[in-house]
C-alpha positions as a Markdown table, in Angstrom:
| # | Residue | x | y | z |
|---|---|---|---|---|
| 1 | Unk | -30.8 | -49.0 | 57.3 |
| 2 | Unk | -30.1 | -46.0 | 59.2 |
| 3 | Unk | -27.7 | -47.9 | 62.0 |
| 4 | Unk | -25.9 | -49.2 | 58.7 |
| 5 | Unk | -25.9 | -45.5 | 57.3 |
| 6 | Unk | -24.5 | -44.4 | 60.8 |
| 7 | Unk | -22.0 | -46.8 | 61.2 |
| 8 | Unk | -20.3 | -46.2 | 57.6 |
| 9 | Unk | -20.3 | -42.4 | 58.1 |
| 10 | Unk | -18.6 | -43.2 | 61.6 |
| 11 | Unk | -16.2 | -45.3 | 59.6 |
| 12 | Unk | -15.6 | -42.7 | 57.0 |
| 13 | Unk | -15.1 | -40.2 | 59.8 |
| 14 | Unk | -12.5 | -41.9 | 61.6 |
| 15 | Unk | -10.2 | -42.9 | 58.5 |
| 16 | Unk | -10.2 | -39.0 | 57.3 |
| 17 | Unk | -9.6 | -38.7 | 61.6 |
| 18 | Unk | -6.5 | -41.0 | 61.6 |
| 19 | Unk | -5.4 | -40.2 | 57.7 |
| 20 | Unk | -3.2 | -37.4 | 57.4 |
| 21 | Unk | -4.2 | -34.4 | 56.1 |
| 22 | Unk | -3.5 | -33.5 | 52.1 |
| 23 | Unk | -2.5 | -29.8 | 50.9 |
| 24 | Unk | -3.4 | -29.3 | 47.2 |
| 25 | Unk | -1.5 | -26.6 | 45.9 |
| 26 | Unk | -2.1 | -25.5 | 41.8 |
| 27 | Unk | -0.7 | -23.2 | 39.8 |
| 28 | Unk | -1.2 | -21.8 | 36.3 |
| 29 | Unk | 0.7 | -21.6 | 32.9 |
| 30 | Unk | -0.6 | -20.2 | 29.7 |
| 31 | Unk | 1.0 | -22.2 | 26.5 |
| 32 | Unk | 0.7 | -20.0 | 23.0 |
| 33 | Unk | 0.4 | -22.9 | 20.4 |
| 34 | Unk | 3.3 | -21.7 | 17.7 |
| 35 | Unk | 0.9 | -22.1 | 14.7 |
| 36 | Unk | 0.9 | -19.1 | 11.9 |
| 37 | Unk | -2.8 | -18.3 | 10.4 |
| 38 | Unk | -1.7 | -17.9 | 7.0 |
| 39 | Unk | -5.3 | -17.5 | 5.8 |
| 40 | Unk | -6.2 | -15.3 | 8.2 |
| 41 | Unk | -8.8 | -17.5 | 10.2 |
| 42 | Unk | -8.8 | -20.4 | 11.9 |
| 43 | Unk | -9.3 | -24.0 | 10.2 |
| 44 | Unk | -9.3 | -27.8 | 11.0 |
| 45 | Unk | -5.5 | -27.8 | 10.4 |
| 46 | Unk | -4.8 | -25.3 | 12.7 |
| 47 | Unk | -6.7 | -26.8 | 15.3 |
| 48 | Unk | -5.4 | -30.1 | 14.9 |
| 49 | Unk | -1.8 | -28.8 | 15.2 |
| 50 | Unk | -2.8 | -26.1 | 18.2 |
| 51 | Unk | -4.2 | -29.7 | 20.0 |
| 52 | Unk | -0.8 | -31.3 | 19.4 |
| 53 | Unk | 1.1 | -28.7 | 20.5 |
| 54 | Unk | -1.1 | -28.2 | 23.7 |
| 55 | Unk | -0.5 | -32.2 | 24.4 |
| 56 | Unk | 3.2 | -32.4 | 23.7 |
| 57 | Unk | 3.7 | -29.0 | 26.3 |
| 58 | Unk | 1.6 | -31.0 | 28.4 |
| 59 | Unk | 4.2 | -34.8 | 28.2 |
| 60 | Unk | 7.0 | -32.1 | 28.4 |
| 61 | Unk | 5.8 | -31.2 | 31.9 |
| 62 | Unk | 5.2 | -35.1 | 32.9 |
| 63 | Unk | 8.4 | -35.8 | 31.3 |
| 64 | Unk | 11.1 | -37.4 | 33.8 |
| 65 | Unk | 13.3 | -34.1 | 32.9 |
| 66 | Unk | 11.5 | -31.9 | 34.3 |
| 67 | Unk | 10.9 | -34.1 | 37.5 |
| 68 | Unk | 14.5 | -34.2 | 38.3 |
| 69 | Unk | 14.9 | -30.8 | 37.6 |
| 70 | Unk | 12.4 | -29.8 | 40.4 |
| 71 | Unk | 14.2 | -32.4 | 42.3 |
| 72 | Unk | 17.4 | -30.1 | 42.0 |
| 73 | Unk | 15.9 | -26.9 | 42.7 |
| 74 | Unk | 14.5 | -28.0 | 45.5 |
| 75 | Unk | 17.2 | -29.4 | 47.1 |
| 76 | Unk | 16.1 | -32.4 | 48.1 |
| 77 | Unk | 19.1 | -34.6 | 47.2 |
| 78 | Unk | 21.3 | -32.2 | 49.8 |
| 79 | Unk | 18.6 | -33.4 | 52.5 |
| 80 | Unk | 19.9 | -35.6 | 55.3 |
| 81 | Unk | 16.5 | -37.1 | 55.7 |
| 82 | Unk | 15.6 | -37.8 | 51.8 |
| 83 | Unk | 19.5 | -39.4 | 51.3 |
| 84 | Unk | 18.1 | -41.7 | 54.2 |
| 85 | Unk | 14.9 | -42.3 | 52.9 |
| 86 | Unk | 16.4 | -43.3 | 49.3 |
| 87 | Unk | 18.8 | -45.8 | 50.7 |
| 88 | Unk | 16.4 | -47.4 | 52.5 |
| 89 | Unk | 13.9 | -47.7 | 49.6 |
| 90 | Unk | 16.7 | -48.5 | 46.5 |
| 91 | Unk | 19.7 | -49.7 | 48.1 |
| 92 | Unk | 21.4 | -47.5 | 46.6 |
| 93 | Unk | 20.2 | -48.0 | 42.7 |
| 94 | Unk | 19.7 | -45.5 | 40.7 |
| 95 | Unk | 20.6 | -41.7 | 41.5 |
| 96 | Unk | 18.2 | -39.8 | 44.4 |
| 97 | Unk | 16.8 | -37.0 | 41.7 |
| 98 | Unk | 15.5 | -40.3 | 39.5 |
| 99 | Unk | 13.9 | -41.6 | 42.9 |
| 100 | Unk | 12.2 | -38.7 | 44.4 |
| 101 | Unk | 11.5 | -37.5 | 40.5 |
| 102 | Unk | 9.2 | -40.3 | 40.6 |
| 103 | Unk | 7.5 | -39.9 | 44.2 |
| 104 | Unk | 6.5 | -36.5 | 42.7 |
| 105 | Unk | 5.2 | -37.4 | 39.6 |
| 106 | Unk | 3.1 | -39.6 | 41.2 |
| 107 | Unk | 1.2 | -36.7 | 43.5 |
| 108 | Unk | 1.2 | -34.0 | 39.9 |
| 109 | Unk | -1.8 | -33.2 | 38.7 |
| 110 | Unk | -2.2 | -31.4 | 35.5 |
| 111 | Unk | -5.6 | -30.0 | 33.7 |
| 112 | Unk | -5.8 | -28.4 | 30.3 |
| 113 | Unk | -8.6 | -25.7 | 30.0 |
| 114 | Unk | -11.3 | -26.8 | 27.1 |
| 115 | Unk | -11.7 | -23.1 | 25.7 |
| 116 | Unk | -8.4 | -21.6 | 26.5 |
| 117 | Unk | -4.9 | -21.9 | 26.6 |
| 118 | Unk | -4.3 | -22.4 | 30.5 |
| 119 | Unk | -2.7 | -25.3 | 32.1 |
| 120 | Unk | -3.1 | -26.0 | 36.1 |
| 121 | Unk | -0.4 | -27.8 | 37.8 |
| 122 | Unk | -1.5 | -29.3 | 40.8 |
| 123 | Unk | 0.3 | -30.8 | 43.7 |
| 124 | Unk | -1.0 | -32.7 | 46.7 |
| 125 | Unk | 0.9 | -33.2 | 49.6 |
| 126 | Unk | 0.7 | -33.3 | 53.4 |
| 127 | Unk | 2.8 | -29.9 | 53.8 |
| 128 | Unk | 1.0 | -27.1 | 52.6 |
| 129 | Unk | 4.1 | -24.9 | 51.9 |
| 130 | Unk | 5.9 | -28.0 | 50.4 |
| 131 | Unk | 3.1 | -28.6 | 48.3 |
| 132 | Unk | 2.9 | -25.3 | 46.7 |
| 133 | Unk | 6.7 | -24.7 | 46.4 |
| 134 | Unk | 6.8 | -28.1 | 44.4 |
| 135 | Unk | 4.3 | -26.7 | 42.3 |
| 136 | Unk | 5.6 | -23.7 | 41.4 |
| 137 | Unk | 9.1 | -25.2 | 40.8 |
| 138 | Unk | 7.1 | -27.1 | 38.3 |
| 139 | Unk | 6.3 | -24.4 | 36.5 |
| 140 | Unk | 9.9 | -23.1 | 36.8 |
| 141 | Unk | 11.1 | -26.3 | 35.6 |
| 142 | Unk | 9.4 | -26.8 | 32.7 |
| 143 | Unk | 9.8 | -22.8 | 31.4 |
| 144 | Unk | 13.5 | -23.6 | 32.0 |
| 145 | Unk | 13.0 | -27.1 | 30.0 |
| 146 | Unk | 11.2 | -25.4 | 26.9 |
| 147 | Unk | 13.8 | -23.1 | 26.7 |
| 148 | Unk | 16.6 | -25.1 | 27.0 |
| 149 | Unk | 15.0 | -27.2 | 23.9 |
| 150 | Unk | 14.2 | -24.3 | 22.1 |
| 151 | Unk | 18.2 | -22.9 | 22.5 |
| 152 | Unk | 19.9 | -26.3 | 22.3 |
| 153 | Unk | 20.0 | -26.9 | 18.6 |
| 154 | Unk | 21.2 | -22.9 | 18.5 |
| 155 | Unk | 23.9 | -23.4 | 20.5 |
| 156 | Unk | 25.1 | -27.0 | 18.9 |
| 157 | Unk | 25.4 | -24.6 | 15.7 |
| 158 | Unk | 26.9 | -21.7 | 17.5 |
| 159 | Unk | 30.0 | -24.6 | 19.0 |
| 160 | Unk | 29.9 | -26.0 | 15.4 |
| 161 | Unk | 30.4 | -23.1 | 13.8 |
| 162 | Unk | 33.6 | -22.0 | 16.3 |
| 163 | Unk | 35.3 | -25.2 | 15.6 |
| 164 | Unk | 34.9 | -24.2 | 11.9 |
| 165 | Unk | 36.6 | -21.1 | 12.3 |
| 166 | Unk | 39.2 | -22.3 | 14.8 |
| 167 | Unk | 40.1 | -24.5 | 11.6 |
| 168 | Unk | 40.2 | -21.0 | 9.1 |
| 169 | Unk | 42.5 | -19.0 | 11.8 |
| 170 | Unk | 44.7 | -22.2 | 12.0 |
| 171 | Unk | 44.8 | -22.1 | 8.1 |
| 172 | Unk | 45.2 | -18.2 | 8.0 |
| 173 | Unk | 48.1 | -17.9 | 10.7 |
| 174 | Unk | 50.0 | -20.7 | 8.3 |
| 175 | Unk | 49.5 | -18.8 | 4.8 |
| 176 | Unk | 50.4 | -15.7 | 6.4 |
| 177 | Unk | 53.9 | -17.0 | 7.6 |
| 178 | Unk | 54.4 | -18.8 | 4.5 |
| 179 | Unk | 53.4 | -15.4 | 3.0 |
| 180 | Unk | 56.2 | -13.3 | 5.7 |
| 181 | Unk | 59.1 | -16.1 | 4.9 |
| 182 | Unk | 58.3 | -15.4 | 1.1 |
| 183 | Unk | 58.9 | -11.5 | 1.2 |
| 184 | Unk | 61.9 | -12.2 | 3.8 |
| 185 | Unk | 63.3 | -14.5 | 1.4 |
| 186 | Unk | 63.1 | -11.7 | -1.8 |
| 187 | Unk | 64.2 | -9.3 | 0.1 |
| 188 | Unk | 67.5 | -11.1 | 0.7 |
| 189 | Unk | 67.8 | -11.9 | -2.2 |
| 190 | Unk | 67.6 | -8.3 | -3.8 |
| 191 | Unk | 69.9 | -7.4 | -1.5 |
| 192 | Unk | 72.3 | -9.7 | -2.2 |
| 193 | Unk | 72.0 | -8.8 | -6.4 |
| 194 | Unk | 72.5 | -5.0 | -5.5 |
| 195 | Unk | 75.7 | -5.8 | -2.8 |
| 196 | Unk | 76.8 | -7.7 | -6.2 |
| 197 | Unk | 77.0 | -5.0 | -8.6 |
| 198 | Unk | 77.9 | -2.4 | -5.9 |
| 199 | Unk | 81.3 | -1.8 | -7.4 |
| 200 | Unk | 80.3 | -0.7 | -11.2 |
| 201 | Unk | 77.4 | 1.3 | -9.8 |
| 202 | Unk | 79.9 | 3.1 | -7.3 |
| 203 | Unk | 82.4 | 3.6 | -9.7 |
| 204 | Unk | 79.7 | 5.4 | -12.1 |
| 205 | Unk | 77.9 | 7.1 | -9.4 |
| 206 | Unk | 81.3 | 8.6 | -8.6 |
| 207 | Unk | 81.8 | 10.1 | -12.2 |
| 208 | Unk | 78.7 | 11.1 | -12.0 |
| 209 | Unk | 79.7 | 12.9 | -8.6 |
| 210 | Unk | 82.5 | 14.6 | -10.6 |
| 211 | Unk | 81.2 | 16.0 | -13.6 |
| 212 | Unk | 78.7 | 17.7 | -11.7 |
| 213 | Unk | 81.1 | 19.3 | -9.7 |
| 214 | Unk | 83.0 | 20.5 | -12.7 |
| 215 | Unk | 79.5 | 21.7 | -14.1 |
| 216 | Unk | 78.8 | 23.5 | -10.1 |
| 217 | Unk | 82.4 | 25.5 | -10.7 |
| 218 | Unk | 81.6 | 26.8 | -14.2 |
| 219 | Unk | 85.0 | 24.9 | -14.9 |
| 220 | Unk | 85.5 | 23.9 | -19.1 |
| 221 | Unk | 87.8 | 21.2 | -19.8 |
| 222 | Unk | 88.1 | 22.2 | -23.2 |
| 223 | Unk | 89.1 | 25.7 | -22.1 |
| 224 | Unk | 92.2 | 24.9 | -19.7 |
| 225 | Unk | 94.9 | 24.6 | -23.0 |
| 226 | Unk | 93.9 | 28.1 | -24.2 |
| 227 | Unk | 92.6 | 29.6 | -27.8 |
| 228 | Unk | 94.7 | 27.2 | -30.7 |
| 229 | Unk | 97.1 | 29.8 | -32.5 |
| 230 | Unk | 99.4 | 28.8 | -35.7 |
| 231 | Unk | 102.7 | 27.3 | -35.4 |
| 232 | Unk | 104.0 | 30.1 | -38.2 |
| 233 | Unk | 102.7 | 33.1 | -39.6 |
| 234 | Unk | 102.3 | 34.2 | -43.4 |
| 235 | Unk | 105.5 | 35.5 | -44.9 |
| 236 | Unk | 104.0 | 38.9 | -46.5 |
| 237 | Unk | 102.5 | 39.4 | -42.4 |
| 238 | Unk | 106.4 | 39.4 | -40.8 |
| 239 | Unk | 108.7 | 42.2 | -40.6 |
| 240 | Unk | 112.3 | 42.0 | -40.3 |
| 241 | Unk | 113.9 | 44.2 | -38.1 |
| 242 | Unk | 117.4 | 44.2 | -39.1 |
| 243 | Unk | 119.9 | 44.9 | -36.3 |
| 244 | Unk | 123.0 | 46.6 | -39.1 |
| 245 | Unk | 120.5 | 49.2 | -39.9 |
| 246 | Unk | 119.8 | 47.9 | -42.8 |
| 247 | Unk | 116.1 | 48.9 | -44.3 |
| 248 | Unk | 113.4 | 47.1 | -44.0 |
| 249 | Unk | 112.1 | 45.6 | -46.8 |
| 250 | Unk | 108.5 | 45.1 | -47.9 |
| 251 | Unk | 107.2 | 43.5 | -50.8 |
| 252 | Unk | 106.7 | 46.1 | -53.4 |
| 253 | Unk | 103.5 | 45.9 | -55.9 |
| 254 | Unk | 104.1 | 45.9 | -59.9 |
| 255 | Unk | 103.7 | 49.0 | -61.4 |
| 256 | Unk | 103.5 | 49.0 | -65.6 |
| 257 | Unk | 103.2 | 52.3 | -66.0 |
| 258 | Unk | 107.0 | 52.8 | -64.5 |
| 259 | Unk | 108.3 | 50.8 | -66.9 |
């Protein structure tokens, strides 16, 4: 027994000897389940949604996604090395960031705390500064991921909503120049009525011109032909002058008593 317990620990020792050696790099993320404690203390509902939550946060970060966006931040695909390594393992299929998405997946670890809301991410690999960059572009990754599915349905409004009013300033530029050829259009034509009657109206605006003139000079047409006189005066209101020296006679009054 103890030559069979030596030789296995000899046997053990040399495969960790001639195995490389693994880095195991882990960070931390704390995830706030989005649940509202409407009765102000905690029930089975609650829980059950705050466990949901915790396990979809927890595919998001396994999710193929957030591989490939690692992938990309990284660098990788821009490596002469990895563009080498993923011809000679697909032929070609598929894209690199799908390929090397999946060689990292495979060496991801990730543990939920039981009594809290922390998550470890934990990378092995043989590098220990490749390991813990991958897993800290992990955690990049999928805050960048949350947030991008948190904004996307904002900002698929937000274009909706410019192609609406695109449509409204489309629709107000045309009733505005239907409104502009409509004032044009009755402005011509009032001008075209007043060049019409211009004549009448200049002919009375001229008289009009005159009389105040007249009034401006203190001139009276009524007083140009003089005062009216009579064409013969009474017969008992003329005398005769008499050029044989004859006298001048006057209508005499009655007198009874002479007679």
């Amino acid at each position: 027994m103890t030559v069979v317990a030596a030789a296995a620990v000899g046997a053990t020792a040399l495969v960790s000897f001639l195995l490389p050696k693994t880095y195991t790099a882990a960070t931390t993320i704390v995830i706030e389940p989005k649940v509202t404690d409407v009765l102000g203390s905690a029930n089975l509902g609650q829980q059950m949604l705050a466990q949901a939550y915790m396990a979809t946060q927890i595919d998001i970060m396994q999710s193929q996604k957030v591989a490939e966006r690692v992938v990309t931040n990284l660098g990788i695909p821009k490596s002469p090395a990895a563009q080498r390594q993923y011809l000679e393992e697909t032929k070609g299929q598929g894209t690199i960031e799908s390929y090397f998405a999946g060689q990292l997946s495979k060496r991801l670890e990730i543990t939920p705390s039981r009594d809290s809301a922390v998550v470890t991410l934990g990378f092995s690999g043989t590098e220990p500064r490749f390991a813990a960059d991958v897993a800290n572009a992990y955690a990049r990754a999928y805050i960048d991921t949350t947030l991008e599915l948190r904004t996307s349905p904002a900002r698929q409004y937000a274009s909706w909503f410019d192609e609406q009013l695109k449509g409204l300033r489309a629709d107000l530029e045309k009733a505005q120049t239907r409104l502009s050829a409509f004032q044009q259009h009755e402005r011509d034509k009032a001008a075209a009525e007043h060049s019409g009657d211009g004549g009448g109206e200049q002919h009375a605006r001229d008289g009009e011109a005159e009389i105040g003139e007249a009034h401006e000079h203190g001139a009276d047409p009524s007083r140009e032909r003089g005062p009216e006189r009579p064409d013969r005066e009474p017969d008992e209101h003329r005398d005769c002058d008499c050029d044989d020296g004859s006298e001048q006679r006057h209508a005499a009054p009655v007198d009874d008593a002479g007679e």
